[in-house]
N, C-alpha and C positions, 0 to 999 in steps of 0.2 A: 579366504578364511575370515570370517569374525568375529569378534571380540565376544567375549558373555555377556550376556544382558539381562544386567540384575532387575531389572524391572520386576520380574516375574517371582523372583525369591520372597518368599513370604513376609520375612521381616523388612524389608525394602516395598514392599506392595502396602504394609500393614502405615510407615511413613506416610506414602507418598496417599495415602487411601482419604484420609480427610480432604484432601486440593483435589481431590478427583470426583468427591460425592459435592463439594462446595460449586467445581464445574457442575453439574449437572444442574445446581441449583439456579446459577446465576443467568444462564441459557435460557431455562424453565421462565425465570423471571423476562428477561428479556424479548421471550416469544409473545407473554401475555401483555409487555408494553408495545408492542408491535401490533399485535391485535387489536389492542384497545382504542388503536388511532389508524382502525380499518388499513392498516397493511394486510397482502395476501402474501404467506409462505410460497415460496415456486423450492423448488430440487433440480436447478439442471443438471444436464448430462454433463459427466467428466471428462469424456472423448469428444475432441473436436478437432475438424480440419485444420484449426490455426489455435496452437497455445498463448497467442499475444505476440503486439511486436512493439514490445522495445528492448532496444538494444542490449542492455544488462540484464534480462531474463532469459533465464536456461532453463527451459521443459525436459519433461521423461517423452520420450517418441515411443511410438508400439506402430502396430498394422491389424486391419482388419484384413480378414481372408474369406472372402463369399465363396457361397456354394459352389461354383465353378472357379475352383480355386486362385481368383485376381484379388491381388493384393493393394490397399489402398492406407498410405498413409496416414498415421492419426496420432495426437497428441493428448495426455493428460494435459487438460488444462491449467492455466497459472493464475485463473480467476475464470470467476462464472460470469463476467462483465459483460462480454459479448451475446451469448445468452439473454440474460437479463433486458440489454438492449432492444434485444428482439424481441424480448414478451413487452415492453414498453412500446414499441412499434406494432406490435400484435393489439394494441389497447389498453395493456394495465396500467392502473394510476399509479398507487404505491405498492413497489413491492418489498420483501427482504428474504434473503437466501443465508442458510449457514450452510455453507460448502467443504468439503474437501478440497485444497487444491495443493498443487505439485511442482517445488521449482529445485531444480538439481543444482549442484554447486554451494549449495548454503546449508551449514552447519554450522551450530552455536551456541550461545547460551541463549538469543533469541532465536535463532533461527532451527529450522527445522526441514526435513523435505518434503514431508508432506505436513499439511496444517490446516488449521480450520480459518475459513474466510468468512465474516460478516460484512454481508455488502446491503444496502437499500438504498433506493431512488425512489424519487417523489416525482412524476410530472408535472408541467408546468409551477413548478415550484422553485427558488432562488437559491442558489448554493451555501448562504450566510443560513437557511434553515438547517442545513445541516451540521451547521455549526451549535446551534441548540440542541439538535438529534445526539453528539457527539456527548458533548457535557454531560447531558440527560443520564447517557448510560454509564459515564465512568459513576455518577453520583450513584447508580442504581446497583452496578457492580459491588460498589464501598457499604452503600445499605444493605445489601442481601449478605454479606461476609460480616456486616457489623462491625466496621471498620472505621471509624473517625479520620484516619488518616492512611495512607495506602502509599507504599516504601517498593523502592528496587535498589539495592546496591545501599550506599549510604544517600542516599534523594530520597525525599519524603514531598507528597504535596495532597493539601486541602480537596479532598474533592468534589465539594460541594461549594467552593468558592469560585467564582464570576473568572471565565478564563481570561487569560489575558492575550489578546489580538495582536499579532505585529507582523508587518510585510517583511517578505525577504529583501527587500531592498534596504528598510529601517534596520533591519537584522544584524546587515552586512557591513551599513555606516556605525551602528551603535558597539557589535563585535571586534570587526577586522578596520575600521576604517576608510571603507572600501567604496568608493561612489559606485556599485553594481549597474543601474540603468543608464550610465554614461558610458557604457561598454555594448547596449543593445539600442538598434534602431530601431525608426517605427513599422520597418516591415521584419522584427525580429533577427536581422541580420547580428552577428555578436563581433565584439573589437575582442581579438584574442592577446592581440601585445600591448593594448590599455588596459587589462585586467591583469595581466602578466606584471606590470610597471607597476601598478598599483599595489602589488601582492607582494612586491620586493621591498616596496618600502614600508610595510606591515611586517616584514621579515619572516615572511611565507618561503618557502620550496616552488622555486619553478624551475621544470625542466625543459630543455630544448624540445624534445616532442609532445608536451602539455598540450592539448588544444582546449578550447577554451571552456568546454564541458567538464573537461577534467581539476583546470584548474578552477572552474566553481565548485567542483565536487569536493575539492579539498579546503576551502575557506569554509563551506557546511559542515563538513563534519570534524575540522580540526579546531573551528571557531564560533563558528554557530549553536549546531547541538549540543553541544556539554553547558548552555546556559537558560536550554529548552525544559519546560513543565518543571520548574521548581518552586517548589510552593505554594502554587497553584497551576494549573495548564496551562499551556503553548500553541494557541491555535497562528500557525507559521503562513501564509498568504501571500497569493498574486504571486507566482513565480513566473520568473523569465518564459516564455512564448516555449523556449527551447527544450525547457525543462517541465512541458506538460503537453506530452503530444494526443492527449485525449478531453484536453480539455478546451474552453472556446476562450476566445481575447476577452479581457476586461474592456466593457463599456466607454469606459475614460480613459483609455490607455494602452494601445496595441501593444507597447512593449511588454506589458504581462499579460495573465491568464487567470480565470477564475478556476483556481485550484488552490488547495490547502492541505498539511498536516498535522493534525493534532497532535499534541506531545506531552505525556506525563510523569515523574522521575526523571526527562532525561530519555525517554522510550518513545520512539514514532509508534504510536498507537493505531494511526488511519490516516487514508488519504484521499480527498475527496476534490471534484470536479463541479461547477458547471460544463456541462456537457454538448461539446463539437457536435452538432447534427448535419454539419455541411460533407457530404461524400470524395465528394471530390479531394477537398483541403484533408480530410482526412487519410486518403488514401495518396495523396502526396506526404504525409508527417510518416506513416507508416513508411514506405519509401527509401525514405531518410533515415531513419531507425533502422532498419533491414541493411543498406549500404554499410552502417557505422558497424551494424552486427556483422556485417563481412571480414568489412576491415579488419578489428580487431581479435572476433573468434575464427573466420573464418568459415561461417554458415550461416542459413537463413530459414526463415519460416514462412511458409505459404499466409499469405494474406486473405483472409475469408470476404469471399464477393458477397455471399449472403448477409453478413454485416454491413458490411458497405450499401446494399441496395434498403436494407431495415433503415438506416440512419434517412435514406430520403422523407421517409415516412416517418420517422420517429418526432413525436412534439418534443419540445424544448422542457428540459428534464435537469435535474440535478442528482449525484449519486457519489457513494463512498464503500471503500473499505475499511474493514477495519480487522485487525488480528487478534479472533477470538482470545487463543491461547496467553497473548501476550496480556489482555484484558485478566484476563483467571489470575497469571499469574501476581499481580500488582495487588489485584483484593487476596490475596492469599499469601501470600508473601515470597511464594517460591524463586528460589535463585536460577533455576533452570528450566527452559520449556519442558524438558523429560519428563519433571516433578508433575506437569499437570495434560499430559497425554496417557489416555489408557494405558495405550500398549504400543510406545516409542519403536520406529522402526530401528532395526542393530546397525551396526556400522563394521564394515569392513577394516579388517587390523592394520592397521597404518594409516587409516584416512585420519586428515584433520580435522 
């Protein structure tokens, strides 16, 4: 059974109808800056042999069923990334895609299960451009809404002011106290019981079967984020080798990776990569992802060989998402993803 879903009632449509004509605007605006700096729109396909593999994404699974009725496994996808990669290895320079995409297990007031993804990749271009790409549209977001300043919750921040840049490592010293790359070696190897040490005397939660992903996950979001994009934006950088299995090592630095998140109010807004073109290395990171998915869920997901073989060919690319909806929401003010989804999918009576 499910719950009624007011969405559709007219005085609730009539609400939520300003945040959803403002979506269409800001979209509208966004295509035409995308354009203007010869990007090519693509639409991939939402079925694919592999929904992504890291560890903490839950996909919708279906099956195709061919004419002689054999059945072959398929997943809505959790980003059009793989895809995209491929048309990058097919030759396109810049692209950008607003996708539909679909991750189960997440409901909330950001989250949603299905949702719109903006993602674009530059070839041969450095991953710090995309950090001006970033900025660009929260400013252009807040211009199209007419907005001076752009709020979630009680966080407010400039958005048109110079974001402010900080490693996860600076993050981790300036937050929790925490010397984080004194817990990763140069071949990314992590110290689970010097982060553990470290984290007790910060007077963190650690528990006997923490491993040491978990307990980074909990210094991020108990100590890190709540002091992200206030003000002005949080472009958060170089994360542990561990902690970006799609992305390629920092130049100066194996212990990190050129990957980043943007962050606004306090909201991971995107997440962005210089981009692993090595096959190999990356279908060993996959691997490893898949294993920890075992462990903990219990399942796993087919790893796509056609990816893997695209990456041989693929030039040296930088690329990012970013979460439409969560975008909408911030220049609109709305308190809930629901507010700025057409037509919110219902939920099942008792789910959380």
């Amino acid at each position: 059974m499910t719950r009624p879903s007011p969405w559709w009632t007219p005085h609730v449509h009539d609400d939520r109808r300003p945040f959803l004509l403002l979506r269409n605007r800001i979209r509208s605006a966004i295509t035409r800056h995308f354009e203007a700096r010869d990007f090519v729109e693509v639409d991939p396909c939402l079925l694919q042999i592999s929904p992504g593999n890291e560890a903490h994404l839950h996909a919708f699974a279906t099956e195709a069923i061919g004419t002689d009725g054999a059945r072959q496994p398929l997943y809505l996808h959790t980003s059009p990334e793989f895809a995209c990669k491929k048309l990058l290895a097919a030759g396109e320079q810049r692209l950008f895609s607003f996708s539909h995409v679909f991750r189960n297990r997440e409901r909330g007031p950001l989250h949603h299960p299905e949702f719109t993804m903006l993602e674009w990749y530059r070839a041969g271009e450095g991953y710090e451009t995309l950090m001006d790409d970033a900025a660009a549209l929260l400013a252009l977001a807040a211009e199209t809404a007419g907005q001076s300043t752009l709020t979630f919750g009680s966080l407010s921040v400039d958005p048109f002011a110079e974001p402010e840049r900080l490693s996860v490592a600076d993050a981790f010293l300036r937050h929790a106290g925490i010397d984080l790359l004194a817990t990763v070696t140069e071949d990314g190897e992590t110290d689970r019981d010097g982060l553990a040490a470290q984290m007790r005397l910060s007077g963190l939660r650690v528990a006997e079967d923490d491993r040491w992903a978990d307990l980074y996950s909990r210094v991020l979001v108990e100590r890190i984020e709540p002091h992200l994009g206030i003000g002005r934006a949080t472009i958060l950088d170089r994360y542990p080798v561990s902690e970006a299995a799609l992305a390629r090592p920092a130049g100066d630095d194996a212990r990190v990776a050129e990957r980043f998140e943007f962050y606004a109010c306090g909201v991971e807004l995107a997440n962005a990569f210089g981009e692993l073109t090595n096959p190999e290395e990356q279908r060993r990171r996959f691997e490893m992802e898949m294993a920890e998915k075992a462990r903990v869920y219990g399942e796993t997901y087919p790893i796509d060989a056609d990816f893997l073989a695209a990456l041989a060919i693929m030039p040296e690319a930088s690329g990012i998402a970013l979460g439409f909806e969560r975008l909408v929401m911030l220049a609109t003010g709305a308190s809930r993803i629901e507010q700025v989804l057409w037509a919110p999918v219902a939920q099942t009576e008792g789910a959380a």
